[in-house]
FIKOLZA-1660 file (N, C-alpha, C; in steps of 0.1 Angstrom, whole numbers, plus 5000, padded with zeros to 4 digits):
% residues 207
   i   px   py   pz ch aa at
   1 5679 5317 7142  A  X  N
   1 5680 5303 7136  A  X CA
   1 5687 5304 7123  A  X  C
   2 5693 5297 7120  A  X  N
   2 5700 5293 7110  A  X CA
   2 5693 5291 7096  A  X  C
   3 5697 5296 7086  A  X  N
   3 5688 5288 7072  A  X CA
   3 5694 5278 7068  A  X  C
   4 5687 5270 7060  A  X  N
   4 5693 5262 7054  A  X CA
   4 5693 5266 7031  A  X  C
   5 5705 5257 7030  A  X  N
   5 5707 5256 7020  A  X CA
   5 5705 5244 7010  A  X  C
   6 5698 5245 7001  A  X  N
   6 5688 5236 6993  A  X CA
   6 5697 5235 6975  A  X  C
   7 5698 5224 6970  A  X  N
   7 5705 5228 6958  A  X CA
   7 5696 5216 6952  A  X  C
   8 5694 5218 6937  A  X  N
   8 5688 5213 6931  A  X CA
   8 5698 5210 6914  A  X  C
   9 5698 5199 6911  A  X  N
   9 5708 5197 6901  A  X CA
   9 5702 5182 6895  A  X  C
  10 5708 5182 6879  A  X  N
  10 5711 5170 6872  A  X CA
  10 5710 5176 6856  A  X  C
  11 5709 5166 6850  A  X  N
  11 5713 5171 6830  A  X CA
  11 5702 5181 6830  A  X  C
  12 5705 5187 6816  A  X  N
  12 5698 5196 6809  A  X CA
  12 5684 5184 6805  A  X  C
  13 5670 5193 6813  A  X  N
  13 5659 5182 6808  A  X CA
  13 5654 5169 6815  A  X  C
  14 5661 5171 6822  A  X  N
  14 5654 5161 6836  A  X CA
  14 5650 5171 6847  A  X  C
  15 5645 5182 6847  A  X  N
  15 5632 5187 6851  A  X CA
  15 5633 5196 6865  A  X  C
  16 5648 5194 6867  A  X  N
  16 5651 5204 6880  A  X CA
  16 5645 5216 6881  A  X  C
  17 5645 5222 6870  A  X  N
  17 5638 5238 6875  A  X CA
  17 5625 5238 6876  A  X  C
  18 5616 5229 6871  A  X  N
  18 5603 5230 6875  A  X CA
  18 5601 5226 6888  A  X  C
  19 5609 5215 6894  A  X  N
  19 5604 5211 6909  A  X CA
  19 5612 5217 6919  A  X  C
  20 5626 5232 6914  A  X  N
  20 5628 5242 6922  A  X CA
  20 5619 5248 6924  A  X  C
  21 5609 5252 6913  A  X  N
  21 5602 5263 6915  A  X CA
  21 5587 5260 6924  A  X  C
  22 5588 5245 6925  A  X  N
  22 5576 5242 6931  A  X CA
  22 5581 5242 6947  A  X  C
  23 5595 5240 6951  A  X  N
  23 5599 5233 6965  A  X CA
  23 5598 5248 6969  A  X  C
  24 5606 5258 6962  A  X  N
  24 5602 5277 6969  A  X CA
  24 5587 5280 6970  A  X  C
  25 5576 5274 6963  A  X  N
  25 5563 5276 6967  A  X CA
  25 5559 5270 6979  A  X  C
  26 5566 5259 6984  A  X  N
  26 5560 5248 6988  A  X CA
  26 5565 5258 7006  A  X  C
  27 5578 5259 7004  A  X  N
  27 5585 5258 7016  A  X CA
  27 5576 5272 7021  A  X  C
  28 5575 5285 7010  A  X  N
  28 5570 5300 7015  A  X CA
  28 5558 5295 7020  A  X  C
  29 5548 5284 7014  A  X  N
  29 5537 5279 7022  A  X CA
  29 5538 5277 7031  A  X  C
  30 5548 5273 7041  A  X  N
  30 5550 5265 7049  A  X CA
  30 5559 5276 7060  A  X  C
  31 5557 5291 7056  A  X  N
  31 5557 5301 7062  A  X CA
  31 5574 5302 7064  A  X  C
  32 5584 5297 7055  A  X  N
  32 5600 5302 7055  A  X CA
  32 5599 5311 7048  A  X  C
  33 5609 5322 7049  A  X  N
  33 5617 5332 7044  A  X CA
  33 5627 5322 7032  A  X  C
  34 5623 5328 7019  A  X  N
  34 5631 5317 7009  A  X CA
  34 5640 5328 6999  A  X  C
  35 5647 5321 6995  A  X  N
  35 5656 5330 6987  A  X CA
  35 5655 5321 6975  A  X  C
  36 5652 5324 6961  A  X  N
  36 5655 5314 6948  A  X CA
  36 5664 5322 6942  A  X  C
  37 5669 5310 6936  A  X  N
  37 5680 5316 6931  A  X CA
  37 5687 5310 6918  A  X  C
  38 5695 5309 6918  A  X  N
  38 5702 5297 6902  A  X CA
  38 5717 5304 6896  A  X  C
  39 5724 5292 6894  A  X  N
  39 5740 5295 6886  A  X CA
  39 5741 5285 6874  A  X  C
  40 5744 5294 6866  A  X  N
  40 5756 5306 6868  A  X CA
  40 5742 5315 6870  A  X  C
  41 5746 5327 6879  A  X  N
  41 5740 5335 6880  A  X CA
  41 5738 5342 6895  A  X  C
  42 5726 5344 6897  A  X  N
  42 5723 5348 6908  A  X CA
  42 5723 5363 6915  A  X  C
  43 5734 5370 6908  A  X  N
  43 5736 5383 6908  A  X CA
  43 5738 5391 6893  A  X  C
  44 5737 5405 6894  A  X  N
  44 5734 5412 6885  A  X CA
  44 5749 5409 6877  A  X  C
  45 5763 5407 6880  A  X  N
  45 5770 5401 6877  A  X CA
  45 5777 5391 6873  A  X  C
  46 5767 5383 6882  A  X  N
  46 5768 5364 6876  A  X CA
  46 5757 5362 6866  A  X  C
  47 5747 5372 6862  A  X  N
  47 5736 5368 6847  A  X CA
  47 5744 5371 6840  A  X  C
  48 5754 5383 6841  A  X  N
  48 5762 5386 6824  A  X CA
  48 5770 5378 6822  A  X  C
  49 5777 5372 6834  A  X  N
  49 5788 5360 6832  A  X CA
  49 5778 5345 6823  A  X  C
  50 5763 5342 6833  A  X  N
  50 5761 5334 6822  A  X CA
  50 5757 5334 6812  A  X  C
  51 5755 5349 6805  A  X  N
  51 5757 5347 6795  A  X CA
  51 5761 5346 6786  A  X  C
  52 5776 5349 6793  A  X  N
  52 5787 5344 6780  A  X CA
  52 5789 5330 6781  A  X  C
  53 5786 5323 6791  A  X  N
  53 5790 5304 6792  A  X CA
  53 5785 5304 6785  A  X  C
  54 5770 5308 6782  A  X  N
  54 5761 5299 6778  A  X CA
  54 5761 5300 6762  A  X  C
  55 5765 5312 6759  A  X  N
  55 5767 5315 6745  A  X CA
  55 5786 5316 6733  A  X  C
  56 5793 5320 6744  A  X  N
  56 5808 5324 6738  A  X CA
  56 5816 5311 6742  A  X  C
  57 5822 5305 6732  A  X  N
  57 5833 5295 6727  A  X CA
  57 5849 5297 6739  A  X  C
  58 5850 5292 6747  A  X  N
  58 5857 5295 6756  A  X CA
  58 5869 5280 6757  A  X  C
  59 5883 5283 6765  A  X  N
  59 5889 5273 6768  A  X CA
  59 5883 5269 6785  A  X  C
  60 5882 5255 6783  A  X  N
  60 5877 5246 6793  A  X CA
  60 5884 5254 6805  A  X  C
  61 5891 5256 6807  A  X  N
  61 5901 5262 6821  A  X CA
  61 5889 5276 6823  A  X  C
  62 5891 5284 6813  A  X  N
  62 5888 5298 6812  A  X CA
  62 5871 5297 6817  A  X  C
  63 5864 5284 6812  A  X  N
  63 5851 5284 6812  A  X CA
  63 5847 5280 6831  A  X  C
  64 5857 5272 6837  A  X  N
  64 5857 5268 6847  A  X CA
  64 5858 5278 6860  A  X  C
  65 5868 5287 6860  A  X  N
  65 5868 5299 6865  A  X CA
  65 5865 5309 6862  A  X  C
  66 5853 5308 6852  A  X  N
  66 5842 5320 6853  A  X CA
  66 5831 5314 6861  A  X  C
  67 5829 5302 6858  A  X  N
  67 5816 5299 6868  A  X CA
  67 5818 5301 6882  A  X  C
  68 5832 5299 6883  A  X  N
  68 5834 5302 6897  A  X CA
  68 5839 5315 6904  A  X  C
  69 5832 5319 6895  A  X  N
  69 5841 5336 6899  A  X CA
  69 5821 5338 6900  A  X  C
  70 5816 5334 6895  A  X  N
  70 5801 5336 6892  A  X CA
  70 5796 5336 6905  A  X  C
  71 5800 5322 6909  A  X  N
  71 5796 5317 6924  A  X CA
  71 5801 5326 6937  A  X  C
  72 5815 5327 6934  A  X  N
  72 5815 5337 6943  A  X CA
  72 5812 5350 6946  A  X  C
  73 5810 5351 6934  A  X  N
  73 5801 5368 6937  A  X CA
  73 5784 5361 6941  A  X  C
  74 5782 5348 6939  A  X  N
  74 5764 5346 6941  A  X CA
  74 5766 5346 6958  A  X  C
  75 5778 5336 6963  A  X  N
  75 5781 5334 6979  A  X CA
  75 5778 5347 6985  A  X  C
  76 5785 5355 6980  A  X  N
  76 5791 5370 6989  A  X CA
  76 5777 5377 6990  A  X  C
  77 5773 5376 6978  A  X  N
  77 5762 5391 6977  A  X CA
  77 5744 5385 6979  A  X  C
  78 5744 5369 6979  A  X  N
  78 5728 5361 6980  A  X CA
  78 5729 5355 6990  A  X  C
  79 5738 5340 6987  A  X  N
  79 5738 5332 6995  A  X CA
  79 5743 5327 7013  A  X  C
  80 5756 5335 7015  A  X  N
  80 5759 5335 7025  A  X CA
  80 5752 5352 7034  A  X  C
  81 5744 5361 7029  A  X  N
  81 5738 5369 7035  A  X CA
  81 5725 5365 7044  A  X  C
  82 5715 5359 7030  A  X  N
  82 5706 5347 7035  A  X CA
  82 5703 5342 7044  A  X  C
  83 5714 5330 7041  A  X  N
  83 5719 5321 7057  A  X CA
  83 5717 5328 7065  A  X  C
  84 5732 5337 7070  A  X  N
  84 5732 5345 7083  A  X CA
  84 5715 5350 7085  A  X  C
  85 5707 5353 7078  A  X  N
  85 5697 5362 7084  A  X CA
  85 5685 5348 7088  A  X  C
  86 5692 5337 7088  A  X  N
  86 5677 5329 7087  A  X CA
  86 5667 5322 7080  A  X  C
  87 5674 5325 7066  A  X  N
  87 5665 5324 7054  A  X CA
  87 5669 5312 7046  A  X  C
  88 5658 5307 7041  A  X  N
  88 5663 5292 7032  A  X CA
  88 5667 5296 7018  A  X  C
  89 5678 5293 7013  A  X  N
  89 5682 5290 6999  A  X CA
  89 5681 5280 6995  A  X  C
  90 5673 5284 6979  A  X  N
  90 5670 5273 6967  A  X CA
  90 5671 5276 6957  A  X  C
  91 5689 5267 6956  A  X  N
  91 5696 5274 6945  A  X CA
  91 5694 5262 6927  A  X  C
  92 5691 5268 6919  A  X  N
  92 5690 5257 6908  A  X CA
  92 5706 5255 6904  A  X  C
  93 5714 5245 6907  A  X  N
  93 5727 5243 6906  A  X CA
  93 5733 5251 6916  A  X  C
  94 5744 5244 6920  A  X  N
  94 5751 5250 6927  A  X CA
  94 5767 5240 6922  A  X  C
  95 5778 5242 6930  A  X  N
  95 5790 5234 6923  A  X CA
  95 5791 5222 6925  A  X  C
  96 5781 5211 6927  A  X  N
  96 5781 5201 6919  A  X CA
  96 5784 5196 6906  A  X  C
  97 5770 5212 6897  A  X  N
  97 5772 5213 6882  A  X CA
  97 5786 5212 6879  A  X  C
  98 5794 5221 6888  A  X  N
  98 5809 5225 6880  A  X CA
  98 5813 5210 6877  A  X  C
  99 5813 5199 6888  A  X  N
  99 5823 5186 6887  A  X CA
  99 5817 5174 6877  A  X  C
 100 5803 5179 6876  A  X  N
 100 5796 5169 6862  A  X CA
 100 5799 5178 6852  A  X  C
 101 5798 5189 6852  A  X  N
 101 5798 5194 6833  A  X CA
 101 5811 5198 6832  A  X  C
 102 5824 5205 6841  A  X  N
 102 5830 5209 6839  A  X CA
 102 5842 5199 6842  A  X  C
 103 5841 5190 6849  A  X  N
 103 5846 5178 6855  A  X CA
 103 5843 5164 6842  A  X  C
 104 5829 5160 6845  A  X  N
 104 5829 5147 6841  A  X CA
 104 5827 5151 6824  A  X  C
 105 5820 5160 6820  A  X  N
 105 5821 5162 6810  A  X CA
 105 5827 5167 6801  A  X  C
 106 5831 5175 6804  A  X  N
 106 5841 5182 6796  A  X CA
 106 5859 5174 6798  A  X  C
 107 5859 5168 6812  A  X  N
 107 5876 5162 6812  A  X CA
 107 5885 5172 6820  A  X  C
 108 5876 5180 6828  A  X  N
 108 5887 5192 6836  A  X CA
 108 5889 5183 6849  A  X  C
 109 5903 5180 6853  A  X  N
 109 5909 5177 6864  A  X CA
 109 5901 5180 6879  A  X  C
 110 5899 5167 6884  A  X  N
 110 5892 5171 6894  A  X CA
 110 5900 5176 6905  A  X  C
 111 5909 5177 6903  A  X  N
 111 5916 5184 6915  A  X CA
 111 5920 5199 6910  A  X  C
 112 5914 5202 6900  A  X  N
 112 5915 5217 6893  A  X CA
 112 5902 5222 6903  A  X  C
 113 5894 5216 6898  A  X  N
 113 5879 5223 6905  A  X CA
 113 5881 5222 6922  A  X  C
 114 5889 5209 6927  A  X  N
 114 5886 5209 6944  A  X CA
 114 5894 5219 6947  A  X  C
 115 5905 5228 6939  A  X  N
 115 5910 5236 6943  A  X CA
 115 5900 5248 6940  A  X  C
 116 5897 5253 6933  A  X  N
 116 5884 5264 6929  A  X CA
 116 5875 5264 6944  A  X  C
 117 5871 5252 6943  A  X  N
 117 5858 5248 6956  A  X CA
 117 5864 5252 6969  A  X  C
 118 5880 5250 6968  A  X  N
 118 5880 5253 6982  A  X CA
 118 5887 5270 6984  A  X  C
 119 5892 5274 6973  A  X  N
 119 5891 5287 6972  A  X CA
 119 5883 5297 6975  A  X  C
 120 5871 5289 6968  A  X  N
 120 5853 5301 6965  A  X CA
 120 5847 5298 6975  A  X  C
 121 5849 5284 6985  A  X  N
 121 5839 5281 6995  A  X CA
 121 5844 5279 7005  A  X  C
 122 5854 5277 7010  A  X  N
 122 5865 5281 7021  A  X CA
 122 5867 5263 7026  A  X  C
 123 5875 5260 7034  A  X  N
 123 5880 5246 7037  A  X CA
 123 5872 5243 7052  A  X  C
 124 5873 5230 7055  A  X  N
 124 5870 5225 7068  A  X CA
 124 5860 5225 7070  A  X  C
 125 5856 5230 7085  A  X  N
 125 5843 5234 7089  A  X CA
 125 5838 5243 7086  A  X  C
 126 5846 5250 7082  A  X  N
 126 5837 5262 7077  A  X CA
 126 5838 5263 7058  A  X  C
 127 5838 5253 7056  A  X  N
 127 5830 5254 7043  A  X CA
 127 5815 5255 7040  A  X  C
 128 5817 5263 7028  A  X  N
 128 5800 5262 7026  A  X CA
 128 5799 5253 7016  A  X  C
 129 5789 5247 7022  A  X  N
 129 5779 5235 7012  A  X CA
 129 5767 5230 7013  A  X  C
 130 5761 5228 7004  A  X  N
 130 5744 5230 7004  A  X CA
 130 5743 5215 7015  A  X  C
 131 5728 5220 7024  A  X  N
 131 5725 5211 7033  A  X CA
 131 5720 5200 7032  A  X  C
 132 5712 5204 7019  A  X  N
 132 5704 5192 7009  A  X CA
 132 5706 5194 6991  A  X  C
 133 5705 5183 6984  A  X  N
 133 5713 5185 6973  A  X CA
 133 5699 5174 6968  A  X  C
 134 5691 5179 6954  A  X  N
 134 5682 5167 6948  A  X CA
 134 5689 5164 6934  A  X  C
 135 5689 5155 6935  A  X  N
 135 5694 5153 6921  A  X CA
 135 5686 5144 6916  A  X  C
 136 5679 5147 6903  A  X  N
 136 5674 5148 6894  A  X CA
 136 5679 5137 6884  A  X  C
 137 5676 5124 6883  A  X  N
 137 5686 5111 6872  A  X CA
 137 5677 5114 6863  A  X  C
 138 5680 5113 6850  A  X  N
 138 5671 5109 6842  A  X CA
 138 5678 5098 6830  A  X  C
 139 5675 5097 6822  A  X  N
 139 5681 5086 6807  A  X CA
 139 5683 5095 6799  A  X  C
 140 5696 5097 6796  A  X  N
 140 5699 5110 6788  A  X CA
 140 5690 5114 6771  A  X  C
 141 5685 5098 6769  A  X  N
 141 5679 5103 6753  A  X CA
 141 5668 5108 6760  A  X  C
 142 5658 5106 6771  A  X  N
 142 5646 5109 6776  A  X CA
 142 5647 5125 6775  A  X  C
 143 5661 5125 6783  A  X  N
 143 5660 5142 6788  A  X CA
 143 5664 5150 6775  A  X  C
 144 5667 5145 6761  A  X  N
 144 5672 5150 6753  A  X CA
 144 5659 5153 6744  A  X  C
 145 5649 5141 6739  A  X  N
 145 5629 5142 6738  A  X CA
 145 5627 5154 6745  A  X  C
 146 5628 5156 6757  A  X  N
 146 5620 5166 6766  A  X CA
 146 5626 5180 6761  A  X  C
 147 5640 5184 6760  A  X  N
 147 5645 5195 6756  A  X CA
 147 5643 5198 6742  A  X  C
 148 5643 5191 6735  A  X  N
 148 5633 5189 6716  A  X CA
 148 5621 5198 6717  A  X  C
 149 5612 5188 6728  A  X  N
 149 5599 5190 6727  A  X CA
 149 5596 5208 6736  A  X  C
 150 5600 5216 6742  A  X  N
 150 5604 5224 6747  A  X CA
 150 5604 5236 6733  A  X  C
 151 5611 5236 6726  A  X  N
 151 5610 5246 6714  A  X CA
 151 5618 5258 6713  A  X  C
 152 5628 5257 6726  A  X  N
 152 5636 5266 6728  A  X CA
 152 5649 5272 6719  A  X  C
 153 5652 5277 6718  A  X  N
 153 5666 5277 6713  A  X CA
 153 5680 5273 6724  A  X  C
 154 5684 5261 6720  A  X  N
 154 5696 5253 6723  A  X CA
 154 5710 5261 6728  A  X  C
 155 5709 5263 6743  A  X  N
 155 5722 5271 6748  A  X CA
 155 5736 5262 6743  A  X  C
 156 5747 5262 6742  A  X  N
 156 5763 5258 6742  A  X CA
 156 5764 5247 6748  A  X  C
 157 5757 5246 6762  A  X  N
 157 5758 5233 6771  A  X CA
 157 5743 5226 6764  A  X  C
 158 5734 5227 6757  A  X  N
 158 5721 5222 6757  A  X CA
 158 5725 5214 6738  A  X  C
 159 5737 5220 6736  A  X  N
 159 5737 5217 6721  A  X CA
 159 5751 5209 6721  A  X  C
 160 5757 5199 6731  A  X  N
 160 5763 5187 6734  A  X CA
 160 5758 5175 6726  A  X  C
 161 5767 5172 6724  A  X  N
 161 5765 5152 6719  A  X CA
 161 5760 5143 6731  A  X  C
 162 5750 5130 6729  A  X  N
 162 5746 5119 6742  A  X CA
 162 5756 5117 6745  A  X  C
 163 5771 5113 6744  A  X  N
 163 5781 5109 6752  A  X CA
 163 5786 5119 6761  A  X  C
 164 5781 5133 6759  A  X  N
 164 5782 5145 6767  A  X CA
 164 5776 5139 6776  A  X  C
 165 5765 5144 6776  A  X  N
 165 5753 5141 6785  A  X CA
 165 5756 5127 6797  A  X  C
 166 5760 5116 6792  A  X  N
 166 5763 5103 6793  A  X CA
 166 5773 5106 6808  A  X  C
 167 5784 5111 6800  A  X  N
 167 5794 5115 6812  A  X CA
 167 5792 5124 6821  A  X  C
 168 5783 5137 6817  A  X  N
 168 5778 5144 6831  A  X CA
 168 5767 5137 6840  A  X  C
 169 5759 5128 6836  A  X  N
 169 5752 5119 6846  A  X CA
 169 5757 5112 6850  A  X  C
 170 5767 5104 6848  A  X  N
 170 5775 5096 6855  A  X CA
 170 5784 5102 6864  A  X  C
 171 5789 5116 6862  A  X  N
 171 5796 5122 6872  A  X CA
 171 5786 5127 6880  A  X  C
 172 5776 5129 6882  A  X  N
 172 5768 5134 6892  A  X CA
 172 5765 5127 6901  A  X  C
 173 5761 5110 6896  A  X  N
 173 5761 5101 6905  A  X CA
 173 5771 5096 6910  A  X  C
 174 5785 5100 6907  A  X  N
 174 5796 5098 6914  A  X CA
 174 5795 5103 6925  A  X  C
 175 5793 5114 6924  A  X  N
 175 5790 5132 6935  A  X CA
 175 5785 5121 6944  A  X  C
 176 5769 5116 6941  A  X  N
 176 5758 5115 6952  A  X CA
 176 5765 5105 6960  A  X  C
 177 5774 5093 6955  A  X  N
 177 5782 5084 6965  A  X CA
 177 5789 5089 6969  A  X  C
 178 5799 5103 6965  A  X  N
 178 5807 5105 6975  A  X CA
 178 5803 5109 6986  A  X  C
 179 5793 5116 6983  A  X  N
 179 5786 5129 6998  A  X CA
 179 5768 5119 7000  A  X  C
 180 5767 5110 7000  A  X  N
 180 5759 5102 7003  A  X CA
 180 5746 5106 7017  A  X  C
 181 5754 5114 7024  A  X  N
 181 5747 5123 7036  A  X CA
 181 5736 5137 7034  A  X  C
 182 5740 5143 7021  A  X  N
 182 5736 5153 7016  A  X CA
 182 5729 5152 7006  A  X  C
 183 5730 5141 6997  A  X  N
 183 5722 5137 6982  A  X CA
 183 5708 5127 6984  A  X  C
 184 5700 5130 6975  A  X  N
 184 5692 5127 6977  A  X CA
 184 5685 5126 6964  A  X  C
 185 5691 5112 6951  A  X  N
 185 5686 5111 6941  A  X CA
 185 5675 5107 6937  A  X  C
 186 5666 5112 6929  A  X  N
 186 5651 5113 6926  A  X CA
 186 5651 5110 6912  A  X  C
 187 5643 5097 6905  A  X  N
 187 5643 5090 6892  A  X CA
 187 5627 5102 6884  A  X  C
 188 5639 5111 6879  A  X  N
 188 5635 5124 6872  A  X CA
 188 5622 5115 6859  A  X  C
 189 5619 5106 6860  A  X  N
 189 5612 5097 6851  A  X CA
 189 5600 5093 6855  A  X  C
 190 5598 5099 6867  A  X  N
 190 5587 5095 6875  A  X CA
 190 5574 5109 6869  A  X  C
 191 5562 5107 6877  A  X  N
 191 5551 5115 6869  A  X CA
 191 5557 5125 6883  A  X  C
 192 5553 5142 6877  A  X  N
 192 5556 5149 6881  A  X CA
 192 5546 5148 6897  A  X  C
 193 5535 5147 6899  A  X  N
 193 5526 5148 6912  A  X CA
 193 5536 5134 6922  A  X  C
 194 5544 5125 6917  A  X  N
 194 5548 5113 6925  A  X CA
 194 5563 5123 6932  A  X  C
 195 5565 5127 6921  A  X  N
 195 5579 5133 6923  A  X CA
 195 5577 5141 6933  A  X  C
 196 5568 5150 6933  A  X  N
 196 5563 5165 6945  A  X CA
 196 5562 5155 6961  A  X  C
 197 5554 5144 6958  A  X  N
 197 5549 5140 6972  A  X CA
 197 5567 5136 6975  A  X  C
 198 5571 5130 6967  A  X  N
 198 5587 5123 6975  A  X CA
 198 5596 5134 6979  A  X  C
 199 5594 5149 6971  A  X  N
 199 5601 5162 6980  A  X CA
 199 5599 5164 6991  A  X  C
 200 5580 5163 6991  A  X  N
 200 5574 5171 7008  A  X CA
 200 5579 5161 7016  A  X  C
 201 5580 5145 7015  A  X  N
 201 5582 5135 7024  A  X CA
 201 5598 5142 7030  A  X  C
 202 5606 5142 7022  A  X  N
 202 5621 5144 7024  A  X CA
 202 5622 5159 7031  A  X  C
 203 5616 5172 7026  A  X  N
 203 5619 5181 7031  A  X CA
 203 5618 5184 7043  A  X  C
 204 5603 5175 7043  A  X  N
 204 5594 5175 7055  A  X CA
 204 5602 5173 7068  A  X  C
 205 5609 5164 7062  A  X  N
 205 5615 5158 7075  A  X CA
 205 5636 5165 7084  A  X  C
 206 5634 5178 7073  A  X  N
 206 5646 5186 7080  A  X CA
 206 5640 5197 7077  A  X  C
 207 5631 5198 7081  A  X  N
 207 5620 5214 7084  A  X CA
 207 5619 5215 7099  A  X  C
% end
C-alpha cells in the first residue's frame, strides 16, 4: 500500500508545529508507520543548510536554491523512501513555504520557483506532491503576540516586518485556490482542542 504524504504550513506563529506534532501522535495511534519530518531540513544535510537560512544574510536567488537543494536531498534520502515502503509523511513545510516566503514575500519570480519545483519534484504525473496540505491562517499581528510571547530568540525569517508576514499569508492563500483539491485551510485562531477535532474529522476521512 502506498503512503501518503501530509504537509503542514502557514506564517511563523500560527501554530503549525504543534498540531504536526499532535497529527504524528494521532495517526501512530491509529497504528500507521509515520515518518516526521520538517524543512528546511530533514536530513543530516538539510539541518546544516537550515541553518545557514535561518541565520546567514544571503541573495534572494541564492537563498531559494538552497532550500531547494535542501528538499531535494529531504525527497531522495526521507521522503520518497517512506512512500515506497508504505509509510505516512508529516512534513512541517514542505514547497508551498518556498512560494509564500520566497515567492510572495520576498518578490522571487514565480516562475523561478515553478522551475526549481519541477526540477526537485519531477513534472506530470509523476510529480511529487503532498496528498494533503493544512494550512494554518492566522492575523499576522496575532501570530506576531504568540511569537513575542514564546521567548525565543528571533530566526532571519521570524525577525521580518508585518508587511512581510502580510504578503506570505496572502501568498499561501493564493496556493490554497490554486490546488483547492489538496488544501485544507484551518482558522489557526481557533482554541487548540476545536482545532484537533477538525484534523481527526478531515484526516479521518482519507485514512
Amino acid at each position: 500500500m502506498a503512503g501518503r504524504f501530509i504537509t503542514f504550513e502557514g506564517i511563523d506563529g500560527a501554530g503549525k508545529s504543534t498540531h504536526h506534532a499532535w497529527m504524528v501522535e494521532f495517526l501512530r495511534a491509529k497504528g500507521h508507520a509515520v515518518v516526521s519530518t520538517r524543512e528546511p531540513g530533514g536530513t543530516p544535510l538539510g539541518e546544516k543548510l537550515r541553518g545557514l537560512l535561518l541565520s546567514e544574510a544571503m541573495d534572494l536567488e541564492t537563498e531559494a536554491m538552497l532550500m531547494f537543494a535542501a528538499r531535494r536531498e529531504h525527497i531522495v534520502q526521507i521522503i520518497s523512501p517512506a512512500l515506497a515502503a508504505g509509510k505516512w509523511v508529516v512534513s512541517d513545510r514542505f514547497t508551498d513555504a518556498s512560494f509564500a516566503y520566497q515567492g510572495g514575500g520576498r518578490g522571487l519570480a514565480r516562475s523561478k520557483l515553478q522551475q526549481l519545483e519541477a526540477w526537485v519534484q519531477g513534472t506530470g504525473t509523476g510529480a511529487l506532491q503532498p496528498d494533503l496540505t493544512f494550512l494554518f491562517d492566522l492575523d499576522v499581528a496575532i501570530a506576531a503576540k504568540r511569537l513575542q510571547g514564546m521567548g525565543q530568540v528571533a530566526d532571519r525569517f521570524e525577525q521580518e516586518k508585518t508587511d512581510f508576514f502580510e504578503r506570505v499569508r496572502q501568498a499561501y492563500l493564493d496556493r490554497a485556490k490554486d490546488f483547492p483539491e489538496r488544501f485544507r485551510v484551518i482558522d489557526a485562531g481557533s482554541s487548540v482542542d476545536s482545532i484537533h477535532v477538525l484534523l481527526e474529522k478531515i484526516i479521518t476521512s482519507v485514512c
